[in-house]
Structures are given as C-alpha cells and as structure tokens.
py3Dmol code that shows the C-alpha trace and the ligand (Angstrom):
import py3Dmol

protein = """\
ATOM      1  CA  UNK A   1       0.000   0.000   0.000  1.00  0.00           C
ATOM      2  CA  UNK A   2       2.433   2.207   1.224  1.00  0.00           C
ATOM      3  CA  UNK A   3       4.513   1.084  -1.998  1.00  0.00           C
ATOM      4  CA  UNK A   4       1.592   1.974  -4.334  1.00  0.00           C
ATOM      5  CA  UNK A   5       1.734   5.602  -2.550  1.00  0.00           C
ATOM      6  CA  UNK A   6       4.953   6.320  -2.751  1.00  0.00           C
ATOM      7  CA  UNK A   7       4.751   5.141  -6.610  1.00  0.00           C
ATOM      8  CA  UNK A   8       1.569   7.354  -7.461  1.00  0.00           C
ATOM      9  CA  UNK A   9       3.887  10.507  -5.775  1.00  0.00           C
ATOM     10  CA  UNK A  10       6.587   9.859  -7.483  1.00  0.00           C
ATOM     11  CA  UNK A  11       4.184   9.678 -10.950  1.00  0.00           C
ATOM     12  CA  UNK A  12       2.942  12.557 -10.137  1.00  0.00           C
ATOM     13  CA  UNK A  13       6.306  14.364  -9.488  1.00  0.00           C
ATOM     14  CA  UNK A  14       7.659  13.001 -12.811  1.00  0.00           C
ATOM     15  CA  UNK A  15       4.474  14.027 -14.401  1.00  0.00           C
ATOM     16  CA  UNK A  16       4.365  17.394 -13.587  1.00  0.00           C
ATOM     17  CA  UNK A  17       8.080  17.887 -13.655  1.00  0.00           C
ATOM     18  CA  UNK A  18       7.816  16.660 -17.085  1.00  0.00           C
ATOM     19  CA  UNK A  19       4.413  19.486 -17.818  1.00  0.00           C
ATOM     20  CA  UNK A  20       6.603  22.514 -16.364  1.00  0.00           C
ATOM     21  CA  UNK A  21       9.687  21.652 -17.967  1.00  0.00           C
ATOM     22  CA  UNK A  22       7.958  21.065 -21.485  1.00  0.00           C
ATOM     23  CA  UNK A  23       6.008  24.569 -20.714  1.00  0.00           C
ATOM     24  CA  UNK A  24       9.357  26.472 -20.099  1.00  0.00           C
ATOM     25  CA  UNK A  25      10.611  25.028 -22.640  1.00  0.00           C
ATOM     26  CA  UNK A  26       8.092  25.334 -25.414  1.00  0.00           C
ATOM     27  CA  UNK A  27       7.408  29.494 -23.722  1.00  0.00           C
ATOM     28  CA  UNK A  28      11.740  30.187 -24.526  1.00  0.00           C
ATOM     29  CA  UNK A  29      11.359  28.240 -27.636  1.00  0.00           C
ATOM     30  CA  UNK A  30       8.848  30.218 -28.573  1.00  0.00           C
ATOM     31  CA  UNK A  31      10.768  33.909 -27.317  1.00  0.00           C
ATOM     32  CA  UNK A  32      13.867  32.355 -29.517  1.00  0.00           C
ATOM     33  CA  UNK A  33      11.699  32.168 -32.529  1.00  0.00           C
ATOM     34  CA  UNK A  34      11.214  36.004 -32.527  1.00  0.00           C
ATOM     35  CA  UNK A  35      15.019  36.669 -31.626  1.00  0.00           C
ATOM     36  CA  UNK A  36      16.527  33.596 -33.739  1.00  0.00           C
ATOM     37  CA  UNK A  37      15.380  34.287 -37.447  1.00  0.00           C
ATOM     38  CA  UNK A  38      18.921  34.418 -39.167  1.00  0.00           C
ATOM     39  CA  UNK A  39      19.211  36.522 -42.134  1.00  0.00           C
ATOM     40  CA  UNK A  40      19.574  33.370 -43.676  1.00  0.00           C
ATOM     41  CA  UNK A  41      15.881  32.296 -42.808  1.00  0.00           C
ATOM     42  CA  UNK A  42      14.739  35.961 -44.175  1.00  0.00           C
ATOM     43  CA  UNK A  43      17.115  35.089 -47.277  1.00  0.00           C
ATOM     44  CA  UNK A  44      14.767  31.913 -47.654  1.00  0.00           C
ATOM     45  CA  UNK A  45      11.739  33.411 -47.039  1.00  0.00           C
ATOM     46  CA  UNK A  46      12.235  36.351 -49.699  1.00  0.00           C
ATOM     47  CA  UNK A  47      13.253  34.114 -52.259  1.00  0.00           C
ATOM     48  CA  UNK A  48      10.213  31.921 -51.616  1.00  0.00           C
ATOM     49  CA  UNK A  49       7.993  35.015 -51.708  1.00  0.00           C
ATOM     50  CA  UNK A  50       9.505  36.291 -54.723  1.00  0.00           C
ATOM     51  CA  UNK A  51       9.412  33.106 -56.465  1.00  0.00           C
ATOM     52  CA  UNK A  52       5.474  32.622 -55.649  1.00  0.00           C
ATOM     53  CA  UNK A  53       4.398  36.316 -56.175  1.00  0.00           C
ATOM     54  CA  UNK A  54       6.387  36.107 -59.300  1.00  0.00           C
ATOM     55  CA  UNK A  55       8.066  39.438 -59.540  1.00  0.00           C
ATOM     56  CA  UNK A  56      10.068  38.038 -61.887  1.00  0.00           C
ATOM     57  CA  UNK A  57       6.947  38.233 -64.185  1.00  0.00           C
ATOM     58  CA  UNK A  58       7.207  41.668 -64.945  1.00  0.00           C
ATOM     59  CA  UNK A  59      10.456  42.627 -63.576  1.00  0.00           C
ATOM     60  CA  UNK A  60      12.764  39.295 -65.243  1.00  0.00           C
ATOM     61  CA  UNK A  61      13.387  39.358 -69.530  1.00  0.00           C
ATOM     62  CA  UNK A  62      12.599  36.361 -71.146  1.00  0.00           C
ATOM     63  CA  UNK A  63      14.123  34.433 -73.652  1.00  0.00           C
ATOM     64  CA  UNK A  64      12.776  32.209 -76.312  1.00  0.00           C
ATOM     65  CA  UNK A  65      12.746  28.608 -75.700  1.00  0.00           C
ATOM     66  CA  UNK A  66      11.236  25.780 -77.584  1.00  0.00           C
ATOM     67  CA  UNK A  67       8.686  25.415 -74.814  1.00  0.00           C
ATOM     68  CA  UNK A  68       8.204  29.001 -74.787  1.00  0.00           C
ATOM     69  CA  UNK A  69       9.211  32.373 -73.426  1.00  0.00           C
ATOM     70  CA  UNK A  70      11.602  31.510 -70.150  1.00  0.00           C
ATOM     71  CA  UNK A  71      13.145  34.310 -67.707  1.00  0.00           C
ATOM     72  CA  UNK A  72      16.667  34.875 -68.768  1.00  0.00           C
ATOM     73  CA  UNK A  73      18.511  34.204 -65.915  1.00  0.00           C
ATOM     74  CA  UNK A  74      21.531  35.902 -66.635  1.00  0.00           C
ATOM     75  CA  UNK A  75      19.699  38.944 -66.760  1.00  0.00           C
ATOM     76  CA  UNK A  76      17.089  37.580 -63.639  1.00  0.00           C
ATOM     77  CA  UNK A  77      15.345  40.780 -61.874  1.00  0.00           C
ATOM     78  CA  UNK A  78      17.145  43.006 -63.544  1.00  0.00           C
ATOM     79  CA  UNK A  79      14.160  44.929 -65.703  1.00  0.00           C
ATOM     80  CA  UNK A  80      13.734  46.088 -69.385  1.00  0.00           C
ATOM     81  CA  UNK A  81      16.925  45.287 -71.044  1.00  0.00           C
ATOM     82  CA  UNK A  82      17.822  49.447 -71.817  1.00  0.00           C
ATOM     83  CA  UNK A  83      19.888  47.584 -74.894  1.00  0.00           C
ATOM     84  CA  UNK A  84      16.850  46.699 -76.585  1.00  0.00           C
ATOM     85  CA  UNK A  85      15.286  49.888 -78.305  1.00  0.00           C
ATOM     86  CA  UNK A  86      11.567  49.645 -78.307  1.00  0.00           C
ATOM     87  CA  UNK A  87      10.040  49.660 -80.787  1.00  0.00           C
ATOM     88  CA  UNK A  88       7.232  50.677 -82.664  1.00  0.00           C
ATOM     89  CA  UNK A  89       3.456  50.611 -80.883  1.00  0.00           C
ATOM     90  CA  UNK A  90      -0.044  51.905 -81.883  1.00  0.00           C
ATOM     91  CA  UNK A  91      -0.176  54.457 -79.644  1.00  0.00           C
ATOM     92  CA  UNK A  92      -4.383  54.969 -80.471  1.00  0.00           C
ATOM     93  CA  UNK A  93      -4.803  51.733 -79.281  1.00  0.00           C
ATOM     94  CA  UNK A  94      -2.123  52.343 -76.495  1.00  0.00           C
ATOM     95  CA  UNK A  95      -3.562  56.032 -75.399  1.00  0.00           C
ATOM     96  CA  UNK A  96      -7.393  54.355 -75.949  1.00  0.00           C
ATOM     97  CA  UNK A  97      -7.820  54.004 -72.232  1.00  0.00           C
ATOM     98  CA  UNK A  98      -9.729  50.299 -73.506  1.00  0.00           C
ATOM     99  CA  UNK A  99      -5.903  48.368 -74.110  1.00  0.00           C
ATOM    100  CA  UNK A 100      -2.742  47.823 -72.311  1.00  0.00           C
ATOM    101  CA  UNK A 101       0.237  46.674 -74.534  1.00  0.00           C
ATOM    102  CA  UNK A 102       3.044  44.810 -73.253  1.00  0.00           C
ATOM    103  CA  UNK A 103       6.150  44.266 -74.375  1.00  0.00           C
ATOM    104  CA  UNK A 104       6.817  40.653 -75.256  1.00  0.00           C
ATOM    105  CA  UNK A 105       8.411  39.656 -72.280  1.00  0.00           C
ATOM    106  CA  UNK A 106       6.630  41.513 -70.030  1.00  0.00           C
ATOM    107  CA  UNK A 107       9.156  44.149 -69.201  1.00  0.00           C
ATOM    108  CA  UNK A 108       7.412  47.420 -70.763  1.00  0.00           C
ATOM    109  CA  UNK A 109       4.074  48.354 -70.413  1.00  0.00           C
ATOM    110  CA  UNK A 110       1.973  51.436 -72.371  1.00  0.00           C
ATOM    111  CA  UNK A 111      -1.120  52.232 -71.983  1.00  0.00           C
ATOM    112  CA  UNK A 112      -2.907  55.896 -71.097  1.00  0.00           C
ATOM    113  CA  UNK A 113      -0.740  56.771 -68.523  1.00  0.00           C
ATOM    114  CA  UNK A 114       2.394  56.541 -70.767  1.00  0.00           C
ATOM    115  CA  UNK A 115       4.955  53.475 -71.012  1.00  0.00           C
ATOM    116  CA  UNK A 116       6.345  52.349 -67.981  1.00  0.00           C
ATOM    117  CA  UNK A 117       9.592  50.261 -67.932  1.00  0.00           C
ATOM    118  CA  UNK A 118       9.872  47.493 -64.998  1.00  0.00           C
ATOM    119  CA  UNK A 119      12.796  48.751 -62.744  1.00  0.00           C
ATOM    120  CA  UNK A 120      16.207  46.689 -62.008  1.00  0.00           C
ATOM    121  CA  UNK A 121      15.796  44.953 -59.008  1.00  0.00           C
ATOM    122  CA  UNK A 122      19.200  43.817 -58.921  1.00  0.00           C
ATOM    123  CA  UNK A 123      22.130  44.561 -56.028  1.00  0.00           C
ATOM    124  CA  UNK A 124      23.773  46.286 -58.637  1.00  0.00           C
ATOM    125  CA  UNK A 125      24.272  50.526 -58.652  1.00  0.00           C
ATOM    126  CA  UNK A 126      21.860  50.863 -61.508  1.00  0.00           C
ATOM    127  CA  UNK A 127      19.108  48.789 -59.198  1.00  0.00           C
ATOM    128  CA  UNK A 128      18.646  48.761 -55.440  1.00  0.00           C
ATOM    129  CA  UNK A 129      22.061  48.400 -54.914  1.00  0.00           C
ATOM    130  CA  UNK A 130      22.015  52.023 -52.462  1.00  0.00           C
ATOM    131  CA  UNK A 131      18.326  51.725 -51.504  1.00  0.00           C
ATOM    132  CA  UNK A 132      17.941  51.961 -48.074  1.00  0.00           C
ATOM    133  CA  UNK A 133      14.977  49.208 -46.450  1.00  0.00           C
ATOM    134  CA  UNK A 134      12.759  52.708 -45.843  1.00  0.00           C
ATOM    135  CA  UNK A 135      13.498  53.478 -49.486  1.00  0.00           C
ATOM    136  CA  UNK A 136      12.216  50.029 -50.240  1.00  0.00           C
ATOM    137  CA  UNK A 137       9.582  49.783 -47.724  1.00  0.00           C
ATOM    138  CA  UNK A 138       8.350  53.015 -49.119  1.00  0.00           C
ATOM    139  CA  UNK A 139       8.184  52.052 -52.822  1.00  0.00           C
ATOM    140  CA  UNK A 140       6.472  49.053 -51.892  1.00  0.00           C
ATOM    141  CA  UNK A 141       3.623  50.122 -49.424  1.00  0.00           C
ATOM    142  CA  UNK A 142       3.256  53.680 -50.839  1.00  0.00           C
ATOM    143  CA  UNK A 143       4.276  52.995 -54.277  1.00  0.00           C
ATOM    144  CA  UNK A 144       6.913  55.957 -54.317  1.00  0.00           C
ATOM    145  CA  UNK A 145       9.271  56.370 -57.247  1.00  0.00           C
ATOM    146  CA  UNK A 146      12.674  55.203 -56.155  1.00  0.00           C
ATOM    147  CA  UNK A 147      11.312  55.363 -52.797  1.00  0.00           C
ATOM    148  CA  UNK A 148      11.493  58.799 -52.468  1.00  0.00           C
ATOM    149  CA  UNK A 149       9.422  60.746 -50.391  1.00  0.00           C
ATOM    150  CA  UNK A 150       8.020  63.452 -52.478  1.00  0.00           C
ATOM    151  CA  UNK A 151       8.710  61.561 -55.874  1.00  0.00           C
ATOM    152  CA  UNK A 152       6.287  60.296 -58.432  1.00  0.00           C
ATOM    153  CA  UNK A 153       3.557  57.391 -58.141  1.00  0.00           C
ATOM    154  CA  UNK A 154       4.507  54.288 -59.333  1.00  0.00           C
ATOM    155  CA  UNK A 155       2.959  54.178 -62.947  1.00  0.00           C
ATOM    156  CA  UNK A 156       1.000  50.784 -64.017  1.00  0.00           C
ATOM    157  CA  UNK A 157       1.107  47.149 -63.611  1.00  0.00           C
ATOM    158  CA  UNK A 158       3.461  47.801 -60.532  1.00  0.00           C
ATOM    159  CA  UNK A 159       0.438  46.267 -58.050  1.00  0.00           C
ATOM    160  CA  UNK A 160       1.897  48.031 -55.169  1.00  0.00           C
ATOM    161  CA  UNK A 161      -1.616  48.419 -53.868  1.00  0.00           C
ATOM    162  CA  UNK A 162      -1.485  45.039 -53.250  1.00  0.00           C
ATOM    163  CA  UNK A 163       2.093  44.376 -51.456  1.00  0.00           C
ATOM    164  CA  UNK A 164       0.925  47.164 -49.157  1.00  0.00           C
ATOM    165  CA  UNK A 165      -0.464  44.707 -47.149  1.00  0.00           C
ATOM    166  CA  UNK A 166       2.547  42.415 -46.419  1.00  0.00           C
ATOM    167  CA  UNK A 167       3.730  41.989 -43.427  1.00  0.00           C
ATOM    168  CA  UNK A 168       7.166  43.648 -41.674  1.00  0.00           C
ATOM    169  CA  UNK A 169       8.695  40.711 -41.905  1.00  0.00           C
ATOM    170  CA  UNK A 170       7.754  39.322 -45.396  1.00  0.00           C
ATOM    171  CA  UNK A 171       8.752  42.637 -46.992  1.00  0.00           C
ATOM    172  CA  UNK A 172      12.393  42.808 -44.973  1.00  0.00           C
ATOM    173  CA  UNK A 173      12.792  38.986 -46.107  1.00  0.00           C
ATOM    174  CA  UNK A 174      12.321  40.456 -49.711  1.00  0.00           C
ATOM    175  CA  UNK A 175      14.753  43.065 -49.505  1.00  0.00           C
ATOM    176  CA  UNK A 176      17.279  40.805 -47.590  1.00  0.00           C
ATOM    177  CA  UNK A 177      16.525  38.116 -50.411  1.00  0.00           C
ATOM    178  CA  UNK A 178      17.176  40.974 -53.221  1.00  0.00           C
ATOM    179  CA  UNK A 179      20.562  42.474 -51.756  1.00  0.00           C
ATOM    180  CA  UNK A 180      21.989  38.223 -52.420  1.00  0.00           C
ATOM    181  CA  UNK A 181      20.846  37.772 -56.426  1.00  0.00           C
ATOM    182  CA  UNK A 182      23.547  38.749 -58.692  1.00  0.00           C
ATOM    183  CA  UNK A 183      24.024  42.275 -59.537  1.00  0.00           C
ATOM    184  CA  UNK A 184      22.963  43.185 -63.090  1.00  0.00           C
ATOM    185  CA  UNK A 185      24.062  46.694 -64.753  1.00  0.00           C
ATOM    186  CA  UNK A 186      21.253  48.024 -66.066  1.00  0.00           C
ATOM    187  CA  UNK A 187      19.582  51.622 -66.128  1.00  0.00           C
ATOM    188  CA  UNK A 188      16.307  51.326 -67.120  1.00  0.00           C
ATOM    189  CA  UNK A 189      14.970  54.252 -68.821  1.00  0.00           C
ATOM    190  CA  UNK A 190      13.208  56.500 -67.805  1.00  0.00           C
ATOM    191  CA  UNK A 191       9.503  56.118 -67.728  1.00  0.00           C
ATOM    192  CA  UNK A 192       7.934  58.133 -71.029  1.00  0.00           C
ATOM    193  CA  UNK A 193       4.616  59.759 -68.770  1.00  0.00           C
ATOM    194  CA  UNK A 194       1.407  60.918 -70.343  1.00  0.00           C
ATOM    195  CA  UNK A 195      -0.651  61.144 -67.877  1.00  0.00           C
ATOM    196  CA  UNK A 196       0.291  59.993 -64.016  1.00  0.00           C
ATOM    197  CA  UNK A 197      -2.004  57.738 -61.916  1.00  0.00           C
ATOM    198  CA  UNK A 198      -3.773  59.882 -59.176  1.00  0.00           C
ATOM    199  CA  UNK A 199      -1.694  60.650 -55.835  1.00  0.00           C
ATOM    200  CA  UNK A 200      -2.926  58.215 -52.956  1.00  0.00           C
TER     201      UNK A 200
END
"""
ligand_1 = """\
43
HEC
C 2.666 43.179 -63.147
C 4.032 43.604 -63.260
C 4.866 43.738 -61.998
C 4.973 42.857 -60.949
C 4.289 41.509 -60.774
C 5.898 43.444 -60.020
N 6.341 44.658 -60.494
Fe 7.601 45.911 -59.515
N 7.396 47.275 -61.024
C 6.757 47.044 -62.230
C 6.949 48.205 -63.093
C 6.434 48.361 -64.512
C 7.703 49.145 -62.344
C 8.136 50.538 -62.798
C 7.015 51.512 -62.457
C 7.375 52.959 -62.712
O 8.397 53.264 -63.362
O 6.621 53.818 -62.249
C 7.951 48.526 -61.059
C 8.625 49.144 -60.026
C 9.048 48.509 -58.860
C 9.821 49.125 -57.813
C 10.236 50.599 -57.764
C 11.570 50.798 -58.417
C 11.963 52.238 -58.573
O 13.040 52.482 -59.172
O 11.253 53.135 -58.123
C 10.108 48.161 -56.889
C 10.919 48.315 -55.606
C 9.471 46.949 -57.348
N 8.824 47.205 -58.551
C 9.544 45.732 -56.688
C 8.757 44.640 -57.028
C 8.733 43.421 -56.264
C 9.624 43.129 -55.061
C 7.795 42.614 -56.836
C 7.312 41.276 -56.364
C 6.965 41.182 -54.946
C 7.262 43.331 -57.981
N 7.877 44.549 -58.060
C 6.301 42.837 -58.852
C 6.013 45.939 -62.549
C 5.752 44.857 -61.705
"""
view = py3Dmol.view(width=600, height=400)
view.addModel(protein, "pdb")
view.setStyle({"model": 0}, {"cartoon": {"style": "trace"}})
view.addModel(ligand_1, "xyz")
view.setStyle({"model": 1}, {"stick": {}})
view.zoomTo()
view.show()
C-alpha cells in the first residue's frame, strides 16, 4: 500500500516535472523564434515570396525557348533590357484608355498613362544596390518612385496596392533576399509619362 503511494507521488512528481519543464521550454522556444530568425531564414523566405508572387513576371526578360518564353537568368530581376530599343506601338490603341500593350516579355508596359519600364531589381548601382529598407519599404507600401518621399507614383502594372499589405517581416525577407541575387548593370529608362495615376 504504502509502496503503491509512494509510486503514485513519485508519478505525479515526474508528471508534472515533465508538464513545467515542457512549458518552459516550449514558452523560450517560442521567445527564440522572434530573436533567432537568421538573415539566412529571411534570405529563404524572400526568395520563396519572390518566387510565388512572381516578380520576376514583370520585372525578369525572357528568352525564347522551344517550350516558350523563359526568364533569362543571366539577366534575372534586372528589368527592361535598356539595350533593346523599343520599338514601334499603336499608340491609339495604347492612349485608348480600352488596351494595355506589353512588351513581349513583359518588361514594358503602355497604356494611357504613358509606357512604364519594370525597374532593375538587382544589387547592382543601376538597381537597389544604395536603396535603403525605408526606401524600399516606401516604394512598396506607398508605391513611391525610387522610394522617395516626395517623388512620383509608381505608374501601371506595378500592383503596389497590393504588397501594401505584407507583413514587416515578409517585406524585410524580400529586400534581404534581393541584396543576395547577382548584380545586373542596367539603367532602365526612364519612364515616357502621359498622364500619371492619381496621388494616394
Ligand atoms: C505586373 C508587373 C509587376 C509585378 C508583378 C511586379 N512589379 Fe515591380 N514594377 C513594375 C513596373 C512596370 C515598375 C516601374 C514603375 C514605374 O516606373 O513607375 C515597377 C517598379 C518597382 C519598384 C520601384 C523601383 C523604382 O526604381 O522606383 C520596386 C521596388 C518593385 N517594382 C519591386 C517589385 C517586387 C519586389 C515585386 C514582387 C513582390 C514586384 N515589383 C512585382 C512591374 C511589376
């Protein structure tokens, strides 16, 4: 009897022992979490986001392959190839307000607001390689040219509007993500504006 006792007490003991030390541990796992996210996890994260959002859509040229237009990774985030003149458009059709013309790969886009060239999102001079996060943060939530304070909206199909929402963290994993991809020189010209979207 006195056996079975002393067993149940020490059950117990273990028991809770084991409850207190799994709650400490899981509450300090759980403050690491916060304080432990590497840069590489925010690498990882970015290039997952990037990948899924696919900013390389717009902001990657493509090349010709027998299954069909592929980005060019050589040239991967780096915008409209400024070595590639552009060409001739309808610009009735373009300045119509009823179409949108893109460029074949994606890269240029005119429609009534002008023609808008996707921007180099390389680590490289000519891209974000001296943007600040704010800079970033700013372009991307308030859809500021450059980041810039006082500068111009972001023309069309930049869908800033929409990444405004993202999180602190997602949009730092992007531009931690961004700094690592190679650096591509490119300066992307300068957006050709007819008519600029209205100031949020
Ligand atoms: C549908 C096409 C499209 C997609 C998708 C897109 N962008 Fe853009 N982005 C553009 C275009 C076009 C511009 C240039 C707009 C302008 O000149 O006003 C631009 C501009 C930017 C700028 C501002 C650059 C500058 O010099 O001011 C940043 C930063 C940017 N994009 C980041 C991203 C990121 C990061 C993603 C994915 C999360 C993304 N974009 C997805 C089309 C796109």
């Amino acid at each position: 009897m006195k056996r079975t006792f002393y067993m149940a007490a020490i059950c117990l003991a273990v028991t809770y022992a084991a409850c207190t030390s799994n709650d400490s541990s899981k509450s300090t796992a759980e403050n690491d979490t916060s304080v432990k996210v590497t840069k590489e996890d925010k690498v990882k994260r970015g290039e997952y986001l990037v990948s899924v959002i696919g900013c390389g859509d717009c902001h990657t040229p493509k090349i010709m392959t027998p299954q069909g237009p592929a980005p060019d990774m050589e040239r991967f985030l780096s915008g409209y190839n400024a070595e590639i003149p552009l060409g001739a458009y309808d610009t009735a059709i373009a300045n119509s307000g009823r179409w949108v013309l893109m460029a074949g790969d994606l890269t240029a886009a005119a429609g009534p607001w002008g023609v808008s060239f996707a921007s180099n999102l390389t680590p490289d001079g000519t891209g974000l390689g001296n943007w600040s996060y704010d800079a970033f943060r700013r372009a991307m939530r308030e859809g500021k040219y450059k980041g810039i304070e006082n500068s111009r909206p972001l023309l069309p199909p930049m869908p800033w509007f929409n990444f405004k929402n993202m999180t602190d963290d997602d949009l730092e994993s992007i531009y931690e993500y961004l700094k690592t991809i190679k650096p591509v020189k490119n300066l992307v010209p300068q957006a050709i504006i007819n008519m600029p979207p209205q100031q949020s």
